[in-house]
C-alpha positions, 0 to 999 in steps of 0.5 A: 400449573393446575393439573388438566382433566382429560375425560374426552380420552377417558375410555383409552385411560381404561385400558392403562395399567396401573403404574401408568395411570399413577404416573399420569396422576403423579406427574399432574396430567390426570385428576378425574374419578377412577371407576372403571379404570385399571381393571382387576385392581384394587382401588383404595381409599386412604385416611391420613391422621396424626399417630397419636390418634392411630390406634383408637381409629384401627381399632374402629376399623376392626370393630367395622369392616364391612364399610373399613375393609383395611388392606394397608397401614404405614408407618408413623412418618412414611408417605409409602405402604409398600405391600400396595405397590411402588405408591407415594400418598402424598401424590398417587391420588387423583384429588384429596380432602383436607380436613380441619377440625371436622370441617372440609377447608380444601382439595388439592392434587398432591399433599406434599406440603401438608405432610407431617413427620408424626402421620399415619395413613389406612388405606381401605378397599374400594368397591369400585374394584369389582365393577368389571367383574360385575359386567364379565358376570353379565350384571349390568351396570348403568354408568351415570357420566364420565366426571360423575360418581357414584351417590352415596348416603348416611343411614341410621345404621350406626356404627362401633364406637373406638375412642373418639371414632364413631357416626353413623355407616355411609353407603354407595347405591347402584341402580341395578336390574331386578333380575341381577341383585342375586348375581351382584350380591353373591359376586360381591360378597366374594370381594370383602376387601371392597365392602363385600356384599351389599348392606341392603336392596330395596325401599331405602327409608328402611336405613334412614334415606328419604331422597334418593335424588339427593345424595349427600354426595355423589351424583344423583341417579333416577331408577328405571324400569326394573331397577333396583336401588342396591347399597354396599358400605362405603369407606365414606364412614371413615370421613364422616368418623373423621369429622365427628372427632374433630381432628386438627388435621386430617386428610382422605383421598376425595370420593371417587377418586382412588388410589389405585393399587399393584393388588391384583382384586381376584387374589383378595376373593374371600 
């Protein structure tokens, strides 16, 4: 049976634990976006790919930390990264991408029947981790609608080539109050587990992005009055990575759709 989303009861889906929540996803009853949900939680994304390509692609997360912040590895084979709690990633994210040869051939809930005995899986922080420590400091964070997510983008900012690994940085953007930029950036540079602090503020042609009201993914989100756009790395470069390799196989969790952790994200402050 498809698995149902339930977003009328995403507000008491806010006040749900972690475990829980991975049991809702685990058992199929919940497939929907995950900002703002487990509060104080690391969300992670997850890149899964053959062994025989998991040293050059850590060592491309070494050279780019800011958009591959890595909190976790497994070992060849294992679906479990035991440091982030009781988690099997074959299950515990809402949706995954499925990529062939660099091209996106499916999403699925779960990726049990995909799964190899040779795979390796990486998983990075989410800056949806520190939306609510953001609101508890008073910056205010327009949400755009429950079963949307955040716009994200390619710049020409490029990234350190590993091995087959390279592209250009992906980046998330917030519309933020003028007066709050000083807070966010200061805030999230407290989290370099979850991107840290923000690429760029402002005029975004300055990094490449000529429409603002056309993401490359996400959903699009009109700047008001004395809203800054405001850009903070996104693990969406490892995909773009990914794809520009041309695996046979590889697999991400989908954007906006985290895995979410057991890490307590004040513990992970720089």
């Amino acid at each position: 049976m498809p698995r149902q989303t339930i977003s009328p009861i995403y507000e008491d889906l806010r006040r749900v634990d972690a475990n829980k929540l991975r049991r809702l996803v685990r058992t199929g009853v919940y497939e929907g976006h995950t900002g703002g949900l487990a509060r104080g939680k690391l969300q992670v994304n997850v890149v899964i790919l053959p062994r025989s390509f998991a040293s050059d692609f850590h060592q491309f997360c070494v050279r780019n930390p800011k958009p591959c912040p890595l909190v976790g590895l497994s070992r060849a084979g294992s679906p479990l990264i035991p440091a982030l709690g009781d988690i099997d990633i074959r299950t515990d994210a809402p949706q995954y991408n499925i990529y062939r040869f660099g091209e996106l051939t499916g999403r699925k809930t779960d990726i049990i029947d995909l799964w190899q005995d040779d795979f390796a899986a990486f998983a990075f922080g989410s800056s949806l981790t520190v939306e609510a420590a953001l609101a508890e400091k008073g910056v205010r964070l327009r949400r755009i609608g429950c079963g949307k997510a955040l716009p994200k983008f390619r710049t020409r900012i490029e990234t350190c080539r590993a091995g087959p690994f390279g592209g250009e940085m992906v980046v998330s953007m917030r519309a933020v109050r003028r007066c709050d930029v000083d807070r966010a950036r200061a805030l999230t540079a407290r989290f370099p587990h979850a991107h840290g602090s923000p690429i760029h503020v402002g005029e975004p042609s300055i990094i490449g992005i000529y429409d603002m009201m056309a993401p490359d993914w996400g959903d699009a989100v009109d700047l008001m009055d004395g809203e800054v756009p405001v850009f903070w790395a996104s693990s969406i470069t490892a995909q773009e990575a990914l794809s520009r390799a041309e695996l046979a196989i590889s697999i991400t969790v989908s954007p906006g759709h985290m895995l979410i952790t057991d890490l307590d994200a004040r513990a992970l402050h720089g």
